[in-house]
C-alpha positions as CSV (number, residue, x, y, z in Angstrom):
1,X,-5.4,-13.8,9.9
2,X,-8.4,-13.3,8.2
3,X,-7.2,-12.6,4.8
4,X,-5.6,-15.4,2.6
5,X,-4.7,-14.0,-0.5
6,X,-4.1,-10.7,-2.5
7,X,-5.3,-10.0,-5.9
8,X,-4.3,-7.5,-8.2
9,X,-7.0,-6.4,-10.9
10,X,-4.9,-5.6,-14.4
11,X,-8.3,-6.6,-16.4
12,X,-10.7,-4.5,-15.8
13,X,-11.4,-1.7,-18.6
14,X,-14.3,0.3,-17.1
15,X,-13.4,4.0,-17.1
16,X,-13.7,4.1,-13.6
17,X,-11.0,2.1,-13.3
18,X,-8.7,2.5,-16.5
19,X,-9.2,6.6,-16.3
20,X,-7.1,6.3,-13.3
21,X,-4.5,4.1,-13.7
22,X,-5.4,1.0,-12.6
23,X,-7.1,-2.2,-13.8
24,X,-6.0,-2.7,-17.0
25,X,-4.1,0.6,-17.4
26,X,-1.6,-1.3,-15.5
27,X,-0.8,-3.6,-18.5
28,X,1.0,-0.6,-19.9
29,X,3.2,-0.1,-17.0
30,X,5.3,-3.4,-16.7
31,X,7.2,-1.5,-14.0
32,X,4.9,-0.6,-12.0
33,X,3.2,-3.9,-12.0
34,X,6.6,-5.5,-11.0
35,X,6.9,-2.9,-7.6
36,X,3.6,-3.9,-6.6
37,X,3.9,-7.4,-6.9
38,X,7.3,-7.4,-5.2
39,X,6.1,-5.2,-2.2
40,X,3.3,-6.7,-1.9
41,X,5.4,-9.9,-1.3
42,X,7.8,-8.6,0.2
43,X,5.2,-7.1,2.9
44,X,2.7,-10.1,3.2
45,X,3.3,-13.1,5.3
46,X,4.3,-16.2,3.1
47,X,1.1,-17.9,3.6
48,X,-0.7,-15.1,2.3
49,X,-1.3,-15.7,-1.5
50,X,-0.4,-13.2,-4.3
51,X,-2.1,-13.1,-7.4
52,X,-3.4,-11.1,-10.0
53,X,-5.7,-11.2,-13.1
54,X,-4.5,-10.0,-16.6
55,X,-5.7,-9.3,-20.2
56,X,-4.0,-10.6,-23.2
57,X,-1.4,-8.3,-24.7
58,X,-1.6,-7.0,-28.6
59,X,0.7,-10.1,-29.4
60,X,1.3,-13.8,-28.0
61,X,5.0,-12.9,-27.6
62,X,4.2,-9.5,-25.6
63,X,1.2,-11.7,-23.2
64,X,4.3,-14.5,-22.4
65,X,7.0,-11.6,-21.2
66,X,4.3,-10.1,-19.1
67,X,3.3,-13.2,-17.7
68,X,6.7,-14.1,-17.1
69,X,7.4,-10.4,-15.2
70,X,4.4,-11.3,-12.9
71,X,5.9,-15.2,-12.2
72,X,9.3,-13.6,-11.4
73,X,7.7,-10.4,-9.3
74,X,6.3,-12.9,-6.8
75,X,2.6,-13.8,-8.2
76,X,1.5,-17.5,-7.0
77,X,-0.9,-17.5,-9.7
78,X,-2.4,-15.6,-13.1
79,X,-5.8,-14.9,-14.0
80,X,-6.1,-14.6,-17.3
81,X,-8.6,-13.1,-19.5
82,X,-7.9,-14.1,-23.3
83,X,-9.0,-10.6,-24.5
84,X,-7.1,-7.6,-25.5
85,X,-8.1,-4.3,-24.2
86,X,-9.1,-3.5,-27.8
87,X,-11.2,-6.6,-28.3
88,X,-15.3,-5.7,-27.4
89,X,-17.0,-8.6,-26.2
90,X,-20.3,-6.7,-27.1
91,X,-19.7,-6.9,-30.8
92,X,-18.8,-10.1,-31.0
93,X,-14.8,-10.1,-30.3
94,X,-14.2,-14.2,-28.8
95,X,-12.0,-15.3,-26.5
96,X,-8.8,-15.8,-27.9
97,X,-8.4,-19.8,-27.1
98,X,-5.9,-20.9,-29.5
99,X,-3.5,-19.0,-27.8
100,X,-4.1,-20.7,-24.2
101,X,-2.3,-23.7,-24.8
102,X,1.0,-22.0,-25.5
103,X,1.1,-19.0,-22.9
104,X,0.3,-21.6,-19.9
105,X,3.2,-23.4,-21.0
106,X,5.6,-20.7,-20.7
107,X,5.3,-19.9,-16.8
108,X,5.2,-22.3,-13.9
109,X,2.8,-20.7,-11.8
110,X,-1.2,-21.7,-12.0
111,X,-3.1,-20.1,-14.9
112,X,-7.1,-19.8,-14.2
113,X,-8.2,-19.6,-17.4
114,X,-11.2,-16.8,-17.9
115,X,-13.3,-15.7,-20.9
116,X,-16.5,-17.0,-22.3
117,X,-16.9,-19.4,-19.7
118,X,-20.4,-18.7,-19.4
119,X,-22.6,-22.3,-18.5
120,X,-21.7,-25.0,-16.9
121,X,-22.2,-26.8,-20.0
122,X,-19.4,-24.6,-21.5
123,X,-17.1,-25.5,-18.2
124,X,-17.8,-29.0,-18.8
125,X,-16.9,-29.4,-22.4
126,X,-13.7,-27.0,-22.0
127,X,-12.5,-29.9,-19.5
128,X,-13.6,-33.2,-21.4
129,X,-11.4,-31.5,-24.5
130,X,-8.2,-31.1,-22.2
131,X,-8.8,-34.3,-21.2
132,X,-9.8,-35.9,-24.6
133,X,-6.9,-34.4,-26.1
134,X,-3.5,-33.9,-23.1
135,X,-0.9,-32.3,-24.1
136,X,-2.3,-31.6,-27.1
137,X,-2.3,-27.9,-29.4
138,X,-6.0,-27.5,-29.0
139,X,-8.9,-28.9,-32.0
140,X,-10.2,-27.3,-34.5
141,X,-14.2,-25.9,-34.4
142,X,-15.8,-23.3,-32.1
143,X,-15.3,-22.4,-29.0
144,X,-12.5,-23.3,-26.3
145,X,-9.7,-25.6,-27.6
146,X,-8.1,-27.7,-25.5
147,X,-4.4,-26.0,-24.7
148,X,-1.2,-28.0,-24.9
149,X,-0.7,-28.0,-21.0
150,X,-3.9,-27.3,-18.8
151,X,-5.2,-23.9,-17.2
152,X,-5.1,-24.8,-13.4
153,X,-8.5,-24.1,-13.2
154,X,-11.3,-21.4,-14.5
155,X,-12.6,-18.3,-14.0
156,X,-16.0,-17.2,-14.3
157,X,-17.2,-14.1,-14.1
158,X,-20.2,-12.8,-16.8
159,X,-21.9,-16.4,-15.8
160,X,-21.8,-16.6,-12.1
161,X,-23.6,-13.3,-12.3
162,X,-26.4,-14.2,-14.4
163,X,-26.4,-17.7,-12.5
164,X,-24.7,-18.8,-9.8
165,X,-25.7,-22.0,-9.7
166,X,-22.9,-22.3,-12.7
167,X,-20.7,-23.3,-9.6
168,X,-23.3,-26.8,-9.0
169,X,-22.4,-30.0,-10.5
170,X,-26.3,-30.7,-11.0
171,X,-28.4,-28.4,-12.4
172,X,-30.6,-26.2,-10.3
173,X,-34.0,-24.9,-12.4
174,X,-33.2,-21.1,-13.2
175,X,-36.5,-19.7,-11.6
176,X,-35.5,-21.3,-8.2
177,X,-32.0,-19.7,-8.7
178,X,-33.4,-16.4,-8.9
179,X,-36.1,-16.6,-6.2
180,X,-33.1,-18.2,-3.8
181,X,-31.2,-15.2,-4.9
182,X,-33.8,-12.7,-3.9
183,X,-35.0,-14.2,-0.4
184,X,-31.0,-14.3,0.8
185,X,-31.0,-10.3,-0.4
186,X,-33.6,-9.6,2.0
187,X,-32.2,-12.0,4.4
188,X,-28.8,-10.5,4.8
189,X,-30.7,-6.8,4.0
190,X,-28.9,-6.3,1.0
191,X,-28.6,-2.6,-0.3
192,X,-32.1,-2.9,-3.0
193,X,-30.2,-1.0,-5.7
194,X,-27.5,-3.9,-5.9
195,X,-30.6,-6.3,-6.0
196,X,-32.9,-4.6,-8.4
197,X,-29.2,-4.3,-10.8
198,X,-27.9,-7.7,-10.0
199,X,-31.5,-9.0,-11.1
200,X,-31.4,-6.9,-13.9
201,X,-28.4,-8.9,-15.2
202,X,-29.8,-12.1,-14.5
203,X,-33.4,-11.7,-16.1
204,X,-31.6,-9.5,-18.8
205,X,-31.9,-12.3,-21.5
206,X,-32.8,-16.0,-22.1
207,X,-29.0,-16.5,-23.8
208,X,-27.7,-15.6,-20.3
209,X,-29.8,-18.5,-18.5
210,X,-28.3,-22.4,-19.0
């Protein structure tokens, strides 16, 4: 079939979203959470992939047992934003790394790691840690530390946005990234108000360019 996989949203804290239940409203509704996951693979085909995407929890100990509810509901792998719903990126509030290590060691299914991956510089050096420190409990300084077993892979959200060449392994000159962006809008007659927003985000700031 044409679909592959099904993700569930438990992250996202827009009121649009929250307001009615879902997105991250969901984190306060284990049980709920659990019937979806469970119908969902009850209902799909087995090679059709169920996931979903998750906040942190007020504490480490609450994030594991939820974690552990969507392994044992039927989730092939957990997105993981290391934020609270309280924490406000927009004042400052970082992603909560030094928990990472721990919480991907207590479930078997792939974690994608996700939060203030925002450059591919900032992909890079979150991988040359793991790997300059395996199986380690993470360094000390700034920014990500390397977790005691590995994230299966990132997630990256805020970045691709502002550039989507984030995703290339060498780096494409920002003003070529947007005029690329804006010829394939008109090419595949993309609605202008998603354009004009989309570029908005993108020429919003230099911090958001590599």
């Amino acid at each position: 079939g044409d679909v592959r996989g099904v993700d569930v949203n438990m992250g996202c804290t827009a009121p649009f979203s929250s307001t009615g239940g879902t997105g991250a409203a969901l984190l306060e509704k284990p049980h709920v959470v659990a019937d979806i996951l469970k119908s969902l693979r009850r209902e799909l085909p087995s090679w059709c992939a169920v996931s979903c995407k998750i906040r942190m929890l007020p504490t480490v100990a609450q994030t594991i047992d939820f974690l552990r509810l969507c392994e044992h509901s039927g989730a092939d792998a957990i997105a993981l934003h290391m934020r609270t719903t309280d924490d406000n990126r927009d004042k400052g509030h970082p992603a909560r790394w030094d928990d990472l290590g721990l919480l991907c060691s207590e479930v078997n299914v792939p974690i994608l790691a996700n939060g203030d991956l925002l450059t591919r510089r900032h992909i890079d050096d979150f991988w040359q840690r793991c790997d300059a420190v395996a199986g380690g409990e993470g360094g000390g300084g700034s920014g990500p530390s390397c977790p005691r077993r590995r994230p299966a892979a990132v997630m990256v959200a805020r970045g691709a946005l502002w550039n989507p060449s984030v995703f290339a392994k060498a780096e494409v000159p920002y003003d070529e990234v947007v005029r690329k962006f804006i010829s394939t809008c008109a090419r595949v007659n993309n609605v202008h108000f998603a354009t004009k927003w989309t570029l908005k985000e993108m020429l919003g700031s230099d911090s958001q360019k590599p």
